[in-house]
N, C-alpha and C positions, 0 to 999 in steps of 0.2 A: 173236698169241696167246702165241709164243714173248716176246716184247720188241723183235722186231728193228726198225731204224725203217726200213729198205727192204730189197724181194728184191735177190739178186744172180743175174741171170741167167746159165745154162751155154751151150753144145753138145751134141749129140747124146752130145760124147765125153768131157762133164762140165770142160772147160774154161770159165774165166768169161770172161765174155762184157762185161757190161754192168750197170748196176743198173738197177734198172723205170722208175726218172725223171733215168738220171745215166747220165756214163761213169766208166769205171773206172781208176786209175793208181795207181801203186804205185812203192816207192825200193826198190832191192837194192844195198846199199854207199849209192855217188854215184852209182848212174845212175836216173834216171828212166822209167818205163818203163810201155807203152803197150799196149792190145791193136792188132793192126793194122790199117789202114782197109781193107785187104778184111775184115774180118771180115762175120759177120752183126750189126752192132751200127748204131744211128741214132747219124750224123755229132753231135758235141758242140762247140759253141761255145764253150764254155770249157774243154773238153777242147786244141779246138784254140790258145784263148789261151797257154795255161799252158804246151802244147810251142813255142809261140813264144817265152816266156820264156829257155823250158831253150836254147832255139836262142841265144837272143840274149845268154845269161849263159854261154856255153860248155858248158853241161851234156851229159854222155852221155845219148842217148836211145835207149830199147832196144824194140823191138815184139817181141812174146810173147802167146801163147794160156796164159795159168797154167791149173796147175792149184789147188787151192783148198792142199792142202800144202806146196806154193809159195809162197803166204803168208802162209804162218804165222810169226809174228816180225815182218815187215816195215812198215813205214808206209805203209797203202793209203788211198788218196782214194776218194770218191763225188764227182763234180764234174758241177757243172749251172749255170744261170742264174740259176736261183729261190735255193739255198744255196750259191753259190761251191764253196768247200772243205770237205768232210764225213769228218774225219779216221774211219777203221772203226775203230770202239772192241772190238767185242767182236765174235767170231764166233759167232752163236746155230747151237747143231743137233750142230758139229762139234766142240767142246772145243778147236779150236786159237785160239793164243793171236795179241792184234793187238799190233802194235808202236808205240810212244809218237808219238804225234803229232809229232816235232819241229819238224820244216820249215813242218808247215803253216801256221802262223801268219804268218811271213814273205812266205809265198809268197802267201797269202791279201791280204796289204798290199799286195803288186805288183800282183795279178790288180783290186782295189779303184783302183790308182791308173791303171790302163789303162782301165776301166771309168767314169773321172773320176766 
């Protein structure tokens, strides 16, 4: 109704969690960064691709419960099987603002050439 083209699921304690058909990553600086596999979140195969990447390219990776003002600014992913990389353009509900897709594009190539 809003425009948004998926939820982004919390916690009890309004941390995100996951999106309704993706997992959730997001960059602060250079580090890439993860909710963590305890969470309450379903396990993500191209979640887990993508932190193999950062593994294998040296990247810092960082596991965090954000909060949703946490990412305001930053370049956050929705990542799944069915659409790869789904850079979060706009935050519907809250006015905060999303950060420029940069990486994704690249990263989208890698995740493409591992998936032959």
């Amino acid at each position: 109704e809003q425009g948004a083209g998926e939820a982004v699921l919390s916690d009890g304690e309004g941390h995100l969690i996951e999106g309704a058909y993706s997992s959730l990553l997001w960059w602060e600086g250079e580090t890439l960064c993860a909710v963590p596999d305890d969470a309450p979140a379903l396990p993500g195969i191209t979640r887990r691709l993508l932190l193999e990447i950062a593994a294998d390219d040296g990247v810092e990776v960082r596991y965090a419960l954000p909060a949703p003002s946490e990412l305001a600014g930053n370049e956050v992913w929705l990542v799944g099987s069915l659409h790869g990389i789904r850079a979060v353009s706009e935050w519907v509900g809250d006015g905060l603002p999303a950060g420029a897709p940069l990486r994704a594009p690249a990263w989208q190539q890698r995740l493409d050439q591992l998936q032959g």
